[in-house]
C-alpha positions in Angstrom: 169.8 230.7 128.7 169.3 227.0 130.3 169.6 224.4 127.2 166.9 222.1 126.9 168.7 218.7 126.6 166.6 216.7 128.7 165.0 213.6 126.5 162.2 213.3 129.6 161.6 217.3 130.2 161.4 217.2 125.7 158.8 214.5 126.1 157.0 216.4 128.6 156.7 219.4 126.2 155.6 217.5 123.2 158.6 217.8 121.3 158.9 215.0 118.6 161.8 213.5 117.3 163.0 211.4 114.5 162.3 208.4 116.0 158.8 209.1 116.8 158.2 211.0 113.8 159.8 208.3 111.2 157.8 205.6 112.8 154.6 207.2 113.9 153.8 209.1 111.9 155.5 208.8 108.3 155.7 205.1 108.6 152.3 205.0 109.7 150.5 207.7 107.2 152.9 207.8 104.4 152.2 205.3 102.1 155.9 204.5 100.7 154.3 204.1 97.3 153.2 207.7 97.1 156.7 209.0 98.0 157.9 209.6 94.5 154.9 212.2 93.5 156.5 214.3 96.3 160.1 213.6 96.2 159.9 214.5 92.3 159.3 218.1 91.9 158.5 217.2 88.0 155.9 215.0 89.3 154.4 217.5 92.3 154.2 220.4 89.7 152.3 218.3 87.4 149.8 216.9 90.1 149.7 220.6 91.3 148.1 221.8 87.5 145.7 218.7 87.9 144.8 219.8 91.1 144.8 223.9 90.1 147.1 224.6 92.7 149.1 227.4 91.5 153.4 226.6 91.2 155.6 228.7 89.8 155.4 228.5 85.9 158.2 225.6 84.0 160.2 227.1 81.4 161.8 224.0 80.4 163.0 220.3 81.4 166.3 219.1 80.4 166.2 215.1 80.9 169.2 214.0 78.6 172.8 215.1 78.2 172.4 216.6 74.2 170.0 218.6 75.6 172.5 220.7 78.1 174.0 222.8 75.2 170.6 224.1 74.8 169.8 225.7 77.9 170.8 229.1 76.8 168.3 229.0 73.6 165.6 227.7 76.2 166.0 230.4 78.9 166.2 233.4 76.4 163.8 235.8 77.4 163.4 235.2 80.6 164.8 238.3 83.1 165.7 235.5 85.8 164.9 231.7 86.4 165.5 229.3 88.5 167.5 225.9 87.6 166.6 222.8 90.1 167.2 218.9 90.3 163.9 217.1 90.2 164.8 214.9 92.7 167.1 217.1 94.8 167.0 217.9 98.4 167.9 220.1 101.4 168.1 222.7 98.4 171.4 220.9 96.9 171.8 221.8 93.4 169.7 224.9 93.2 171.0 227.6 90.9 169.0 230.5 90.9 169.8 233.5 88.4 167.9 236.6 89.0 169.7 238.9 86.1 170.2 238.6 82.3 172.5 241.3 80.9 173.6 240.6 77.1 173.6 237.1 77.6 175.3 236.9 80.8 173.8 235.4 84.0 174.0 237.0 87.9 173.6 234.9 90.8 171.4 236.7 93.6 175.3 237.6 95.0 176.1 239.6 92.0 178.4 237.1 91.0 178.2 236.1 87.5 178.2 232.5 86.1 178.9 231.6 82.4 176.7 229.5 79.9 179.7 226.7 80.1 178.9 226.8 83.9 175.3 226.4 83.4 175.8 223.7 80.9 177.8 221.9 83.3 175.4 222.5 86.5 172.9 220.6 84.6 174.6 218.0 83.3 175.9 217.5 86.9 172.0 217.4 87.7 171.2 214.7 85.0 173.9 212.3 86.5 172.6 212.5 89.8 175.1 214.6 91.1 172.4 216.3 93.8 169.5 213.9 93.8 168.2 211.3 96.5 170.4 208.1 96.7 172.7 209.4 93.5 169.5 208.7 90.7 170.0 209.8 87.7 167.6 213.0 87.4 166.7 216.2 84.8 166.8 219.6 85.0 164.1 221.4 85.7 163.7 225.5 84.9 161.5 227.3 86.8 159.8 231.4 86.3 162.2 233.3 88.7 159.7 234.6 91.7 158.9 237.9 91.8 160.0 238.9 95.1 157.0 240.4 97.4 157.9 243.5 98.5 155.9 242.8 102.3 159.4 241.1 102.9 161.9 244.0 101.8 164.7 243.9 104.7 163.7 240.2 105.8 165.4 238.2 104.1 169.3 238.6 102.3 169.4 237.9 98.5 167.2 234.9 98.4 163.0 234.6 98.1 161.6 233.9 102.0 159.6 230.8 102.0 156.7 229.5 103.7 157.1 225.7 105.3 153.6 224.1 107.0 153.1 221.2 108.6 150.3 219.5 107.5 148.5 216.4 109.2 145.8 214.5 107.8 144.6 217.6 106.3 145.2 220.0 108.8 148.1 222.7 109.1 149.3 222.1 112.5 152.3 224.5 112.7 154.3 226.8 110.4 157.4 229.1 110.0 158.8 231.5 107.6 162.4 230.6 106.6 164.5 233.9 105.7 167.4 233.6 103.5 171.1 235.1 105.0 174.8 235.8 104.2 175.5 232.5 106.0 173.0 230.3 103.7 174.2 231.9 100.2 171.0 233.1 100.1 169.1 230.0 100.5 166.4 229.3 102.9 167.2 226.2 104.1 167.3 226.3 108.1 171.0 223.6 108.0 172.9 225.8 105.9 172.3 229.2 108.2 169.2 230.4 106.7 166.3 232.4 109.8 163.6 230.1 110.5 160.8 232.1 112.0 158.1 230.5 113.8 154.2 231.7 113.3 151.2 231.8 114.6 148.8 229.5 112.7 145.5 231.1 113.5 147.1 234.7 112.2 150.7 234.6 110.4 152.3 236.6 113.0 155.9 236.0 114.1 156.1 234.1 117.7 159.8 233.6 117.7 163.2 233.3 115.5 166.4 231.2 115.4 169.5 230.9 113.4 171.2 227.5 113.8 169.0 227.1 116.7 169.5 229.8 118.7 167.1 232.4 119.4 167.3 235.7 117.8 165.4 239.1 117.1 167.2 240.9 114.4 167.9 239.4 111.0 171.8 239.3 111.0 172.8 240.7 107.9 169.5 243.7 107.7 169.2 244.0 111.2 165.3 244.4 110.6 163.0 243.1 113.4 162.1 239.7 112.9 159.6 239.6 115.2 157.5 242.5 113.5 156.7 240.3 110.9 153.1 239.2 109.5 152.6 236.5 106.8 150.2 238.2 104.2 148.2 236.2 102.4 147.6 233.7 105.7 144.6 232.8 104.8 145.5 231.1 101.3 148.3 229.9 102.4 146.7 227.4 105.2 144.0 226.7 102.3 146.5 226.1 100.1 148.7 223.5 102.5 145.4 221.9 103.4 144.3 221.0 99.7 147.9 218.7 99.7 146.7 216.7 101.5 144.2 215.4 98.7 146.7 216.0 95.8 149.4 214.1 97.6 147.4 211.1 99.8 149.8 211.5 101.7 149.1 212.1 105.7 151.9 213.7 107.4 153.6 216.5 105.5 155.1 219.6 104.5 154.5 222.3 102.1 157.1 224.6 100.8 155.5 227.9 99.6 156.4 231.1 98.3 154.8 234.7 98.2 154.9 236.2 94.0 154.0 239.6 94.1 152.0 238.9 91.2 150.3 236.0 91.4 150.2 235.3 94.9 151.1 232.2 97.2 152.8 229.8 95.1 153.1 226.1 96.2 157.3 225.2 95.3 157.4 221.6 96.5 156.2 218.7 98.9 158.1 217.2 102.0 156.9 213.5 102.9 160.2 213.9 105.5 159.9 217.1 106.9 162.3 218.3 109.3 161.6 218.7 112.9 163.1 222.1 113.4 160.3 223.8 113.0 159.5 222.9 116.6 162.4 225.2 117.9 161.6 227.8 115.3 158.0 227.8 117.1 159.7 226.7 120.6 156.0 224.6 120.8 156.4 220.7 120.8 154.4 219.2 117.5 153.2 216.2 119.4 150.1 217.3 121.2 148.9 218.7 118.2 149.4 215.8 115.9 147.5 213.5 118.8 144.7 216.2 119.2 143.9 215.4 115.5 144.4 211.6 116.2 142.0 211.6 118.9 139.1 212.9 116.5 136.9 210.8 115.3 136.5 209.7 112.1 134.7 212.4 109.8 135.5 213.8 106.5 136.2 217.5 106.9 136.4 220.0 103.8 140.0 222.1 103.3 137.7 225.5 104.6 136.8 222.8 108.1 140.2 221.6 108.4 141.7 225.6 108.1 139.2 227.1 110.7 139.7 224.4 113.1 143.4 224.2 113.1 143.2 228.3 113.7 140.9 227.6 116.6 142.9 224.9 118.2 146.4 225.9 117.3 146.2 229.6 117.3 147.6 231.7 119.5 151.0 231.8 122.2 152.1 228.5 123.5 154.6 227.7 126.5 158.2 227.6 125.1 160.2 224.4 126.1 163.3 226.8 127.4 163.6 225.5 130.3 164.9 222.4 132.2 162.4 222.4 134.6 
């Protein structure tokens, strides 16, 4: 396969970088004072509830150190939960325990991780250990997600999550991120995880990478990535599209997650979202964002903004492949 490491044959295709994209576009509709409602998940969950956008349910917030011996008392009960720094990032200091056996705790692995461990994870979260810029931060416990069976074989001992682009409203592109051996069963596309690039009109899979090279099979199930079909497309891109109001913010992206319960689940806000979901889609984001630039001014509803993006987005596009 040719690599495409051209800068003028990239700019051809639409493919932004982080340049373009830190200047343009956050700079530009990002105001910096809105930046801590998304970069505090404490902050995004509660704006979520004002907004009735459905999160996964809190369990508990630990915000000072003589709390941290009490995290057992306040997780008792709960099968599974999930243990996150409010203002983390990249998915640093996520600890995720999906089984509760007597009082002991399994990582998605199978390994197991004591209450002293625990104890000292958050406390490690409180002093900033994992947050942006070394802040002190708190501990927030999150309902463990009830994994939806649709992805069964998809994704390796981690919950497969949803990441949308969204641009003054609109969902411009999207991509599944799948969980492997190589990410410790996180889906974060840096640390090894599948990113799966979708059609935004339907939810079906266009294309797959693993640290940026194509791919069909999921390496550790071997399952056909390609096969795949969002469920639940629909809400999703309604759900990314009412962000936009809840956060004011005009360039983002919208972590979400499929509970076989209760349905799409929103788990954070981006104002800084990568660009690799343009090689996950192998579709440059540019023309789409300037399509959406080029309209003129008009207040469209979330149901407008969803059914236009489908229509303008949906869809195969030319891969940028080549060095032509």
């Amino acid at each position: 396969m040719v690599s495409f490491v051209n800068p003028f044959v990239l700019r051809r295709r639409g493919i932004m970088g982080m340049n373009r994209r830190n200047i343009s576009y956050i700079g530009r509709y990002n105001p910096r004072s809105l930046y801590k409602q998304v970069d505090n998940k404490l902050i995004t969950k509660q704006l979520a509830v004002k907004a009735k956008i459905a999160t996964p349910a809190l369990i508990s917030v630990i915000s000072e150190q003589h709390e941290v011996d009490q995290v057992g008392d306040r997780v008792r009960g709960h099968a599974g939960f999930c243990i996150k720094p409010a203002q983390g990032s990249g998915g640093k200091g996520i600890l995720v325990i999906t089984k509760v056996v007597d009082g002991r705790f399994f990582k998605p692995s199978g390994d197991e991780i004591s209450a002293a461990e625990m104890e000292r994870h958050c406390s490690n979260i409180l002093a900033g250990l994992f947050s942006l810029g070394g802040k002190s931060d708190v501990a927030v416990i999150e309902a463990l997600i009830q994994f939806d069976p649709v992805f069964d074989g998809y994704s390796f001992e981690g919950v497969p999550d949803i990441r949308l682009i969204v641009f003054k409203g609109f969902p411009v592109m999207g991509m599944l991120r799948l969980s492997t051996a190589a990410s410790d069963g996180k889906a974060n596309l840096h640390q090894g995880a599948v990113g799966v690039g979708v059609d935004i009109a339907t939810g079906k899979a266009l294309r797959a990478v693993q640290h940026d090279k194509p791919l069909q099979h999921h390496p550790d199930t071997g399952n056909d990535l390609l096969q795949m079909q969002v469920p639940h497309w629909e809400q999703l891109l309604r759900l990314a599209a009412g962000c936009y109001e809840m956060s004011g913010l005009g360039y983002l992206g919208t972590d979400m997650v499929l509970d076989s319960e209760r349905g799409p689940l929103l788990l954070e806000l981006n104002a800084r979202p990568g660009l690799a979901i343009q090689i996950a889609n192998g579709q440059g984001l540019l023309p789409r964002l300037r399509h959406i630039e080029s309209l003129p001014q008009q207040d469209y509803d979330v149901e407008q903004r969803v059914e236009l993006a489908k229509q303008w987005f949906g869809g195969e596009q030319p891969l940028f492949t080549g060095n032509r």
